[in-house]
C-alpha positions in Angstrom: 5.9 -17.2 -38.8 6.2 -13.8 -37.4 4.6 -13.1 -33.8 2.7 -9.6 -34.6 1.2 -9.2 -31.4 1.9 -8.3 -28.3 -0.3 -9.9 -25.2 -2.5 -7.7 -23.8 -1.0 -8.3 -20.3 2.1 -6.9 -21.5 0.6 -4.0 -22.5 0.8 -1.8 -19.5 0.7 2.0 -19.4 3.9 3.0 -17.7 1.8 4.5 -15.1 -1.7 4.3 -13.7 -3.4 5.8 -10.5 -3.3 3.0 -8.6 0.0 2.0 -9.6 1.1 6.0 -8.8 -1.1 6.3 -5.3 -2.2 2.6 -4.1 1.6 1.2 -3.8 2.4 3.9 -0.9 -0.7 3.6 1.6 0.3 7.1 3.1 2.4 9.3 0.7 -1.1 10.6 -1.3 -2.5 11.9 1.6 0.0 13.8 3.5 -0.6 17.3 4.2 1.8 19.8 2.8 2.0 21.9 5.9 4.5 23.3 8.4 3.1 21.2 10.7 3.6 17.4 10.8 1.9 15.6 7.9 -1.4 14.1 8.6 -3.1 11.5 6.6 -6.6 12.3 6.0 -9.4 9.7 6.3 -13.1 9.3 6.8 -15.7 7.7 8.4 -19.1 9.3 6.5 -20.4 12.6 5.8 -20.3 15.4 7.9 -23.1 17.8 8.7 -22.0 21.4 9.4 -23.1 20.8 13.5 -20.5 18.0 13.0 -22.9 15.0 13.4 -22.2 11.9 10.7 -24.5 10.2 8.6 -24.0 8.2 5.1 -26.9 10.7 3.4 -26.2 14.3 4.9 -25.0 17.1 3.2 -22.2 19.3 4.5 -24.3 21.2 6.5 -25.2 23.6 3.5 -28.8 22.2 2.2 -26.9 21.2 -1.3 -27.1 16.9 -1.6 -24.1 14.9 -2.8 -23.2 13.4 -5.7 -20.8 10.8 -6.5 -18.9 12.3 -9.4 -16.7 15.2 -9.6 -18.3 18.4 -10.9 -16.2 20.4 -13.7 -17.2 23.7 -12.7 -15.5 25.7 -10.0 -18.1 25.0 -7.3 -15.3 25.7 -5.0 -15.0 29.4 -6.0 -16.6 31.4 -3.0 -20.2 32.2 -3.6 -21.4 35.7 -3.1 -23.1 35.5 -0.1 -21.7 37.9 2.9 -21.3 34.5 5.1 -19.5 32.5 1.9 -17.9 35.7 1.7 -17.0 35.6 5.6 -15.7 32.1 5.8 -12.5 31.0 7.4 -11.9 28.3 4.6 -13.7 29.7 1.2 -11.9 27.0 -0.5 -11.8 23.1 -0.7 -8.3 22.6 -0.5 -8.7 24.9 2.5 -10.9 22.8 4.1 -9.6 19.7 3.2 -6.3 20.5 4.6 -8.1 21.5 7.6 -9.9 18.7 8.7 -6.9 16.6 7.5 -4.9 18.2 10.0 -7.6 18.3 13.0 -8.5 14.9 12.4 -5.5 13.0 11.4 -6.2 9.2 10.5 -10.0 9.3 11.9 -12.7 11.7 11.2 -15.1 12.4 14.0 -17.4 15.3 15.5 -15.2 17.0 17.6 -12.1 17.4 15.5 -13.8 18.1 12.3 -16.3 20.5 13.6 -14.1 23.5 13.7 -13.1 23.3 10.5 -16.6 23.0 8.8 -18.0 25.4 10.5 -15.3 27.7 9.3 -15.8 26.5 5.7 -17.9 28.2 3.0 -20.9 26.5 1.3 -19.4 26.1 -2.2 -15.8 24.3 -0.4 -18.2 22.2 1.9 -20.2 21.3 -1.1 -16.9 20.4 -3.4 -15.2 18.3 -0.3 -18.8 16.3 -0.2 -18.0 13.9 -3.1 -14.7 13.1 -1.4 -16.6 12.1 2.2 -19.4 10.8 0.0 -16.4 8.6 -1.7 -15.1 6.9 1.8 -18.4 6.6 3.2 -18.7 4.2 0.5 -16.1 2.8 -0.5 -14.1 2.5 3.1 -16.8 3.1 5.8 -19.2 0.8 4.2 -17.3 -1.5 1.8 -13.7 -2.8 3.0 -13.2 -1.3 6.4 -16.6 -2.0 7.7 -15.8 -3.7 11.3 -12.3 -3.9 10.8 -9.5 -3.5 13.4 -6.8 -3.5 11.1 -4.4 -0.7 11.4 -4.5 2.2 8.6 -7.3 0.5 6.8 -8.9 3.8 6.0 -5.6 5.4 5.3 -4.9 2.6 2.8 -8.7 2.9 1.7 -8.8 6.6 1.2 -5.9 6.3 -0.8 -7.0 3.8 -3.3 -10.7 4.7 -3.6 -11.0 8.0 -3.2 -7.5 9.8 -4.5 -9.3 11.2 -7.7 -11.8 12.7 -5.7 -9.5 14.7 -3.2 -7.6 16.1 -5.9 -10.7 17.4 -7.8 -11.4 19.1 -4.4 -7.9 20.7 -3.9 -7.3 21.8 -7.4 -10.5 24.4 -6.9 -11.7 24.1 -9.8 -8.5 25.5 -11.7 -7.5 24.2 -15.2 -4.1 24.5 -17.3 -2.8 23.3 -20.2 -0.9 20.1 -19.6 -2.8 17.0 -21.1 -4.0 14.0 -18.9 -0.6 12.1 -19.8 1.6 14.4 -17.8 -0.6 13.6 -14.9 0.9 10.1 -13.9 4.7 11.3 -14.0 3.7 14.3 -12.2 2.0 12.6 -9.4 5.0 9.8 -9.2 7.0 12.9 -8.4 4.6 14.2 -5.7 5.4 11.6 -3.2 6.8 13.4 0.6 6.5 16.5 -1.1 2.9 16.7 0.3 -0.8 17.7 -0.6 -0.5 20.9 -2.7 2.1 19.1 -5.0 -1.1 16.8 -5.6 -3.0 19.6 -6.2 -1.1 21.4 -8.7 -0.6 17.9 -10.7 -4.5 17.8 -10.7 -5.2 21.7 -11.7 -2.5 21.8 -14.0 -4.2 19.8 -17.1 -6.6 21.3 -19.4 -10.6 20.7 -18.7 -10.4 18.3 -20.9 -7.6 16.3 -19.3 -9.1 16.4 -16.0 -12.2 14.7 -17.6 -10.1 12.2 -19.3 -8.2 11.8 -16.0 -11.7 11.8 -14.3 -12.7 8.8 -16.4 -9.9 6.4 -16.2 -9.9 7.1 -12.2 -13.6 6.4 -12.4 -13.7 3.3 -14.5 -10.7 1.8 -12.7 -12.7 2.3 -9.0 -15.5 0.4 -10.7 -13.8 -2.0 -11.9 -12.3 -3.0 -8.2 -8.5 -2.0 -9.1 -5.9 -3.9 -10.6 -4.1 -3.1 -13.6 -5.8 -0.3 -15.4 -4.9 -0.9 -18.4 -6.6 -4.3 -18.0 -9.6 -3.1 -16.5 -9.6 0.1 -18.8 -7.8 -0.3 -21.8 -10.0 2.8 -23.8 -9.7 4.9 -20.8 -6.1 4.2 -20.2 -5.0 4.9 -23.9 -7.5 8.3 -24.1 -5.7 9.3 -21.5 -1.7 8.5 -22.9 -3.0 10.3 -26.1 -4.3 13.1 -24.3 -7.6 12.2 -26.3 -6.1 13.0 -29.6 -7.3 10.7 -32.9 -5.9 10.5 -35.9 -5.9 9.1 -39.7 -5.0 5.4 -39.3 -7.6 2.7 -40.2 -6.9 -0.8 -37.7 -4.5 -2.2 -40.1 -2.4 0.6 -39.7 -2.6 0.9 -35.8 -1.2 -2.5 -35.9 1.3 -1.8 -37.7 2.5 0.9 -35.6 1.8 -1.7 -32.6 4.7 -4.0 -33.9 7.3 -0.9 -32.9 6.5 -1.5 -29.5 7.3 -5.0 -28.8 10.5 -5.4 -26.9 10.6 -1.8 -25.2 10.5 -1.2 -21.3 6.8 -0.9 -19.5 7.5 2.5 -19.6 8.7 3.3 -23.2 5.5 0.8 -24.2 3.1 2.5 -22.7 3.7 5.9 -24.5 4.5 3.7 -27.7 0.9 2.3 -27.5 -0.3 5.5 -26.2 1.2 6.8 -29.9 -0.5 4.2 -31.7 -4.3 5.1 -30.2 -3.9 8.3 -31.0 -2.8 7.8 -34.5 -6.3 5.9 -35.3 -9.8 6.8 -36.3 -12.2 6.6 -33.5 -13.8 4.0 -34.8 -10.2 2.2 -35.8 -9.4 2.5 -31.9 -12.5 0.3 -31.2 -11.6 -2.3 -33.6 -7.8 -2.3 -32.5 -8.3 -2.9 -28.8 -10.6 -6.1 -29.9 -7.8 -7.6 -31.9 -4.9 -6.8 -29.0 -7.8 -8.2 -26.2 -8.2 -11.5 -28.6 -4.2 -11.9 -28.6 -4.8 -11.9 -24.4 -8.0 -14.2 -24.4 -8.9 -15.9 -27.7 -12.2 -16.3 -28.3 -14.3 -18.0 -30.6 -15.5 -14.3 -31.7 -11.7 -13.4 -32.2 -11.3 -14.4 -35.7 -14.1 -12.3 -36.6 -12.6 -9.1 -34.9 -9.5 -9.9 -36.6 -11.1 -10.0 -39.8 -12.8 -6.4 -39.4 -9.6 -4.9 -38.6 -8.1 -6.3 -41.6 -10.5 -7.3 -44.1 -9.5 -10.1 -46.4 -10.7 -9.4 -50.0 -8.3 -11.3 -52.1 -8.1 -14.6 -53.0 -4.8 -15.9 -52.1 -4.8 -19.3 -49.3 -4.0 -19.3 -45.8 -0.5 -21.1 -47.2 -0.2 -18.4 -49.7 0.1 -15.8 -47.0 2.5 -17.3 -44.6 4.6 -17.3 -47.9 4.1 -14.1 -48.4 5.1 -13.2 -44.7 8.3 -15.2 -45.6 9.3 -11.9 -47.9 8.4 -9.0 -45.8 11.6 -8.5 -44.3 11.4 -5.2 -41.8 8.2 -3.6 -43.2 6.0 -3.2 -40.8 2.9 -2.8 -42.8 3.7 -6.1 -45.5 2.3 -8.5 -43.3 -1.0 -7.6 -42.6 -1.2 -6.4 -46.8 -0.4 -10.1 -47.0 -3.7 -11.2 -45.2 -5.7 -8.2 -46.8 -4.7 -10.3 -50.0 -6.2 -13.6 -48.6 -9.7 -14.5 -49.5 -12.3 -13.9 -46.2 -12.2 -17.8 -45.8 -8.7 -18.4 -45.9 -7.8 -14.9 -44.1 -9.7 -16.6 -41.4 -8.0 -19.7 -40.5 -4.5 -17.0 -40.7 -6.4 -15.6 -38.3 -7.5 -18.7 -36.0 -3.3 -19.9 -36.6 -2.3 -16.4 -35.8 -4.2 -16.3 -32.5 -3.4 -19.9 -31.6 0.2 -19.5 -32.2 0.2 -16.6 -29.7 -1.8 -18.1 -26.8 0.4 -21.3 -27.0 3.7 -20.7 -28.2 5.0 -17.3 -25.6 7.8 -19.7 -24.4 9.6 -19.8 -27.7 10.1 -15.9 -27.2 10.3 -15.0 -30.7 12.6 -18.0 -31.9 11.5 -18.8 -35.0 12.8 -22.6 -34.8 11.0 -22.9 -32.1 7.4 -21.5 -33.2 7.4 -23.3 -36.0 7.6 -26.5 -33.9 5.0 -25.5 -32.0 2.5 -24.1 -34.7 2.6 -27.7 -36.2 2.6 -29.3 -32.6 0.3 -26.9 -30.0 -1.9 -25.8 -33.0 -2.4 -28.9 -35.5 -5.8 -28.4 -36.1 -5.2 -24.8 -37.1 -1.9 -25.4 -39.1 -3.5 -28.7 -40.7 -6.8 -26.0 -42.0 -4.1 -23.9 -42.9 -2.4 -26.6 -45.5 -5.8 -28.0 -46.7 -6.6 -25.9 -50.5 
């Protein structure tokens, strides 16, 4: 029997923020100046007069907020002191206390350049301090003594939220897939590479970009694709949908197995973007089932492909048997099963994939282990 499936581990975008920025602890947050690149890190919020607290604003009477806002609230206001300020913009200020501060924010370093800063920049840099506060301050560097623990921190946690802050507020037209390669690229090249990668995609691939980065820090990092498989795919697809129902997503899947991580990722990326909204939903059910079977998993597998025939379970593996290269034949095959039968192909089908990876594709071998590892589904598969 043919393996249609890939696992969901394999699965992998080829690349993901955390894979891009978490694997070098220092190379997102190195200043792009002629001076020496500094890493930039927190402790909390700022105030204006430069004293720290988890819950004060930047010194401007505006509170914080833990997203990114997609309006230019970096654009210099109209007031004569916005108007006045040394650093109207975020990535002006950023780079700023970046430099002043180096690896540890603090009063006396940081003052200068908040004072200096406009209310909008101050108010678009607040989600960033608002982010390490959290995230580093609070969560994994609370009382530690480990060395670059809020470099590393900064880096993983709050990455999306420094680039929102440099890109000040400008948009392009590059989608949220060209982000990840761009990034990649940025590394010793310093912050406004960053910056550019982040203010070059469309409004709309920022807030694709914005969710994945999002859903990945709430998930607690790891793969992304894991953690955020919708997210992830949106993202590859630049958001696009197209005419496919499930069954035909699938198919489209099966041209993916035995490709690099990289070449996968846009494959799969492809495939999401060739289905229906609501076919995406049903798709990333069945792939998830082929990671973690369920007793729900048949189920799924049956709304992607509905079985409204009335051929057996034994019927359709014979029908496999003729398929040859087509990549839609076998799942027209279970379409052609009746819903009973199509659902012990799909209890076999899932079986077969959880317990037989080691025969790599051999058929030889899966067809020992089908009869061996999943007896009670091939023996339900035999029975009329």
């Amino acid at each position: 029997m043919t393996r249609f499936f890939l696992p969901l581990g394999s699965l992998l975008v080829a690349a993901t923020l955390l894979a891009s920025c978490g694997s070098d602890t220092t190379a997102p947050l190195q200043v792009g100046t002629s001076t020496d690149a500094t890493s930039a890190t927190g402790d909390s919020s700022l105030s204006g007069d430069g004293s720290m607290g988890s819950d004060a604003s930047l010194g401007d009477g505006q509170s914080s907020g833990d997203s990114v806002s997609t309006t230019d609230t970096s654009a210099p206001s109209d007031s004569s002191a916005d108007s006045a300020a040394k650093y109207p913009l975020c990535s002006e200020l950023f780079t700023c206390t970046a430099v002043a501060c180096g690896g540890s924010w603090g009063k006396d370093c940081a003052k200068p350049c908040l004072d200096g800063g406009s209310i909008a920049a101050k108010a678009a840099l607040q989600p960033y301090l608002d982010c390490i506060d959290t995230y580093c301050t609070k969560g994994v560097c609370a009382g530690s003594s480990v060395p670059g623990c809020m470099d590393k921190c900064s880096g993983d946690k709050c990455f999306a939220k420094m680039l929102a802050c440099g890109a000040d507020g400008a948009s392009g037209g590059a989608g949220c897939s060209t982000a990840f390669n761009c990034i990649t690229g940025c590394q010793n090249k310093g912050l406004a590479c960053y910056f550019g990668c982040y203010g070059g995609m469309s409004k709309a691939g920022q807030a694709q970009f914005d969710a994945l980065t999002n859903c990945a820090l709430a998930a607690g990092g790891g793969d992304a694709f894991a953690q955020c498989p919708s997210q992830s795919l949106a993202c590859m697809a630049d958001g696009k949908t197209g005419s496919n129902d499930c069954k035909g997503m699938l198919a489209c899947t099966t041209t993916c197995q035995g490709l690099g991580k990289d070449a996968a990722g846009v494959c799969l990326g492809n495939c999401w973007a060739s289905g229906k909204s609501d076919a995406q939903g049903e798709w990333l059910a069945v792939l998830a089932c082929d990671s973690t079977p369920t007793a729900g998993c048949s189920d799924a597998f049956g709304k992607c492909i509905p079985s409204t025939g009335t051929q057996t379970c034994l019927d359709t593996l014979g029908c496999w048997s003729k398929c040859g290269t087509s990549q839609s034949c076998p799942f027209d095959c279970v379409g052609e099963a009746s819903p009973a039968e199509g659902k012990k192909v799909a209890d076999l089908i899932y079986c077969q994939n959880a317990n037989c990876k080691y025969c790599a594709g051999n058929a030889m071998c899966e067809d020992t282990c089908r009869k061996t590892d999943c007896g009670t589904e091939w023996t339900a598969c035999l029975a009329p």
